[in-house]
N, C-alpha and C positions, 0 to 999 in steps of 0.2 A: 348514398351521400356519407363520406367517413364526420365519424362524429371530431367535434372541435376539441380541443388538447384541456385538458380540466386544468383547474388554478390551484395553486398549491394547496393543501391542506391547512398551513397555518407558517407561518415564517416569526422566525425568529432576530428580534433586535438587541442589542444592544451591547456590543462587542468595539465599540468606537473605531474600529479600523478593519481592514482588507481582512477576509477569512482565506485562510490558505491548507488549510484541513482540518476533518472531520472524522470523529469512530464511534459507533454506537454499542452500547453496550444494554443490549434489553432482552439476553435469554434467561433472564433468574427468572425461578416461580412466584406467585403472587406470596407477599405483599412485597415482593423488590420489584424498587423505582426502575422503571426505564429511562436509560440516562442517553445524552448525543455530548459527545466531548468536541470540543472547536479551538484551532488553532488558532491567533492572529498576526497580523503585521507587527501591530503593539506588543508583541510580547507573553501578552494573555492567553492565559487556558480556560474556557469558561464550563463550566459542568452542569449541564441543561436539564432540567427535570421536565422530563414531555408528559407528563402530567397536569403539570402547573405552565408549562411552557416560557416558565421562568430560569432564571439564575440560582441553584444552590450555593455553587461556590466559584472563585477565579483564583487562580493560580499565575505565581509571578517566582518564573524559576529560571527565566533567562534574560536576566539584564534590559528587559524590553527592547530588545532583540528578537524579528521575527518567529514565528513557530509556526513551521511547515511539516512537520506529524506528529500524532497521537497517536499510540494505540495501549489496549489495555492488553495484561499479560495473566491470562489464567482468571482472572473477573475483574468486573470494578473497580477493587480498593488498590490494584496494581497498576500505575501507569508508566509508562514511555513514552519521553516526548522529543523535541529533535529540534534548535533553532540555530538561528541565523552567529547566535554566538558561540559557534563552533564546536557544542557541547549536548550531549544526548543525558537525559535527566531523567533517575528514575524514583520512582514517588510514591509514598506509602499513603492512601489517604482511608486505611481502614479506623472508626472506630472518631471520624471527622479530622485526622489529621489530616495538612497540606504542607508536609514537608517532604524536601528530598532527599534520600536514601542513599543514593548515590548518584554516580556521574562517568562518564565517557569523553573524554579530551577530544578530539576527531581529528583539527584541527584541518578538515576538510570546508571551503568555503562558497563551495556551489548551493544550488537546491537540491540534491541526492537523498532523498527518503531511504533511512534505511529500511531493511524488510527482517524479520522475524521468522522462525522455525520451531516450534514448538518439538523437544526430540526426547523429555522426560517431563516427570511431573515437577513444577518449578525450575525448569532447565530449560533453553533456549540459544538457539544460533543465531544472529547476529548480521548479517550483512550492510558495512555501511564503506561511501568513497572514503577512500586514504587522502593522507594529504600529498603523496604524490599524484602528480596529475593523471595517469591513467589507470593508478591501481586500487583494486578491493580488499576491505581487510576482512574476516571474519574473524568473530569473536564468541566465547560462551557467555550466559549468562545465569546468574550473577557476578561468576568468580571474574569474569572480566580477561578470562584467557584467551589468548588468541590464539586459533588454531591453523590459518593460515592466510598468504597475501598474494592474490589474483593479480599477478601481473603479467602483462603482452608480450608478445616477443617483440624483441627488438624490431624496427621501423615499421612495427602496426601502424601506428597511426591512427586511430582511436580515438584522441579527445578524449576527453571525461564520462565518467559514466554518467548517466542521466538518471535512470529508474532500475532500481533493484526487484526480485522478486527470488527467494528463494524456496525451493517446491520441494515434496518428497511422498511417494504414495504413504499407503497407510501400512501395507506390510511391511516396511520400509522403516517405518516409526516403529514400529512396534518392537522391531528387532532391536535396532538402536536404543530404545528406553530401557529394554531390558539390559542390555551390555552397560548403559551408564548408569544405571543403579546397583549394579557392583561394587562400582569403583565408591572407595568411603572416600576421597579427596579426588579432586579435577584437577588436572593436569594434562600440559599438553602432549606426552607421550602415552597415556590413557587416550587420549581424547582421537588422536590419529588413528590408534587402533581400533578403537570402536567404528569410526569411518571410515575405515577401510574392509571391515572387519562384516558388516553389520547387508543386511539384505538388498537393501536396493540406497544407494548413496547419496546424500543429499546433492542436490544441484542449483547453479542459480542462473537464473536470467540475467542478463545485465544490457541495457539500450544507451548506446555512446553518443559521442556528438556527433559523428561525419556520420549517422544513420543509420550503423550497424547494433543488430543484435547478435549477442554473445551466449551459446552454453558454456557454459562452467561446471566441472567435476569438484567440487569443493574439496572433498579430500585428498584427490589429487593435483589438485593444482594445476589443471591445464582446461586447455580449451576444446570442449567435446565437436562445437559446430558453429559456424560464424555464416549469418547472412545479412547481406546489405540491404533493408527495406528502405530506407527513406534518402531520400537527397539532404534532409536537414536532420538538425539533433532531436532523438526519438526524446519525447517529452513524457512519455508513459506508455508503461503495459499493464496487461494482465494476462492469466494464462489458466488452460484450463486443462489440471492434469489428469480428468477421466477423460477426455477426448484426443488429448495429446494436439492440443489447440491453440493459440495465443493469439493477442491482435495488439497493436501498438500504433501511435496516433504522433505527429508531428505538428513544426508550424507548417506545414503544408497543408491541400487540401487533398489530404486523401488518409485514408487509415488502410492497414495492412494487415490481411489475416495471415497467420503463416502457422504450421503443421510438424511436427517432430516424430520422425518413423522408428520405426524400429532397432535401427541401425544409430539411434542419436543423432539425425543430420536435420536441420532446420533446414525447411525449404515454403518458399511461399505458396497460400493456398487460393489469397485472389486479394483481390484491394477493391478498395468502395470511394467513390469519388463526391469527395463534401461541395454542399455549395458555397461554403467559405470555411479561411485558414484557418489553422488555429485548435488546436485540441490541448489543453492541460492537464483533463486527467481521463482514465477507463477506470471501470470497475464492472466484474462480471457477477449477476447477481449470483447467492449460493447453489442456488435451484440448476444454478447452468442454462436457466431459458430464458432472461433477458440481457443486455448489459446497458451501459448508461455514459455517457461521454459529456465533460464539461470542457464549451466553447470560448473560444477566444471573442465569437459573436455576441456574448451575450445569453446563449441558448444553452440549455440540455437535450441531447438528444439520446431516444431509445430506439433500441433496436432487436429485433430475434436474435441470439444468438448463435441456431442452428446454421439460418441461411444469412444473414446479417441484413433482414428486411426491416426497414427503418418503420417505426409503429408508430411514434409521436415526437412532436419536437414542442419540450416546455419553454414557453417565454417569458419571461417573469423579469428577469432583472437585466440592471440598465448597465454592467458594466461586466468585464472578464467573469466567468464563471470559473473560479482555482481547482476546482477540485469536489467529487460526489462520492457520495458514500451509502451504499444499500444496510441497513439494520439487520440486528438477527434477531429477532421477535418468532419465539417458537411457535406459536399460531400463524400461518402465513398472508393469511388476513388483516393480521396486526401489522405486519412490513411496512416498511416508509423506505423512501427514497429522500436524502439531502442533499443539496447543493450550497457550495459557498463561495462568495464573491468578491468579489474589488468594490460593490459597492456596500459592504460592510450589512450586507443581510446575507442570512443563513434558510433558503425555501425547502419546506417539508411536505414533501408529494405521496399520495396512495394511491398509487396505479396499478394495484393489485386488480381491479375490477376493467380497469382496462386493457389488461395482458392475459 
């Protein structure tokens, strides 16, 4: 008899409004706090101490105007955050600061998460929607260079991009960090060279509206491989590049596993049929052995990654789940699983014991 789906571990309130992302930040050694950062409808950043399971701090850096991602860049006291008011915000909060440092125009007006590439120490690539409607910009960061803009060929047809993911192995990195630590100033004819230049190139995902996913040679500027998985706009991926793996979820009911060969050619590797529509976000955990999908039901579901065998379905809240997020707690034991919702609660799951 399969055992019943366990209750969360502990949920967190008090974010007044719809949560629409989450990032966790809990690989420092002891005595650093393990922290879960959350986005909201309102506006608000709240910075969770899962110790206390309280509120340290809230952050008000976009006009309360929604805010649809977080993420920390190199630890902690670095944040990134992304909202509804057309502006990506980046934030010093070492030493109890909560101010912003700088800022990103976008002037992009969908929900498009940008995605992040770590390619030197304090250095980062950038993937966010343009404000033309089917193109992507990239950017360096800090210096806020832009290094190039992903755009279709004429009568693609495309739609917007939905979900970013930009990916790069690790030999790949290593080259590139050393070629941009060269350079004493960023610039964008530096910056081409090293991308071109550099082992293995960075690339990006991109899932549009009419239901295609996109490769992208970043430094090149073109289109490595294009396949149609969904009939509606793909609302999230994630992808997994020691497998050469990805899966990607729609308002349809079905998710799509699809496979990248040798050759760079996306081709699909099988799809999984939901019992209801609706998928908002994926995330595959770091381990590569489970991943986690937030429903438009209401639910979270997990699954193997390997064979994509569905192992539990959490039920807990009463309204859209926006979006999950797996922690990086260096003991794997320590791991959590969150979920954030439309009904303005945030549920924190340990299913380490049951995976």
């Amino acid at each position: 008899m399969a055992l019943p789906p366990p209750d969360p571990q502990f949920v967190l309130r008090g974010t007044s409004a719809a949560v629409h992302t989450l990032h966790f930040s809990c690989g420092g050694p002891e005595p650093d706090i393990p922290l879960l950062f959350s986005g909201s409808e309102n506006g608000f950043i709240h910075v969770w101490n899962l110790k206390t399971h309280r509120v340290d701090t809230a952050l008000d850096g976009h006009g309360r105007k929604s805010v649809y991602c977080v993420k920390t860049m190199g630890g902690k006291d670095r944040l990134l955050s992304q909202g509804r008011d057309q502006r990506i915000c980046l934030w010093d909060l070492a030493e109890g600061r909560t101010s912003v440092t700088d800022s990103v125009f976008t002037e992009h007006v969908g929900f498009c998460r940008c995605s992040l590439l770590k390619v030197a120490q304090g250095r980062w690539l950038m993937a966010m929607a343009a404000r033309s409607l089917e193109e992507v910009q990239i950017l360096e960061l800090p210096s806020k260079t832009s290094v190039c803009t992903l755009k279709p060929e004429v009568g693609a047809k495309l739609g917007m991009p939905m979900c970013l993911k930009l990916w790069q192995n690790m030999h790949g990195e290593t080259s590139l960090q050393q070629c941009l630590l060269l350079g004493i100033e960023i610039n964008r004819p530096l910056l081409k060279h090293c991308l071109l230049n550099c082992d293995s190139q960075p690339v990006l995902l991109a899932g549009y509206e009419d239901g295609s996913v996109v490769l992208w040679n970043v430094s090149m500027g073109k289109v490595l491989s294009q396949l149609i998985c969904h009939q509606e706009p793909v609302m999230s991926l994630d992808f997994d590049a020691e497998k050469a793996k990805g899966i990607s979820g729609s308002s349809e009911k079905v998710l799509s596993i699809w496979s990248l060969n040798e050759q760079q050619n996306l081709q699909v590797y099988k799809t999984h049929k939901l019992v209801n529509a609706g998928i908002s976000d994926i995330t595959i955990r770091a381990d590569k052995k489970i991943l986690a999908t937030a429903g438009w039901d209401h639910r979270i579901r997990i699954f193997g990654w390997k064979k994509l065998k569905p192992l539990a379905v959490l039920d807990y809240h009463t309204a859209t789940v926006h979006c999950v997020s797996f922690s990086d707690h260096s003991n794997p034991r320590e791991r959590l699983l969150a979920a954030g919702s439309k009904d303005q609660r945030i549920s924190v799951w340990s299913i380490y014991a049951q995976t």
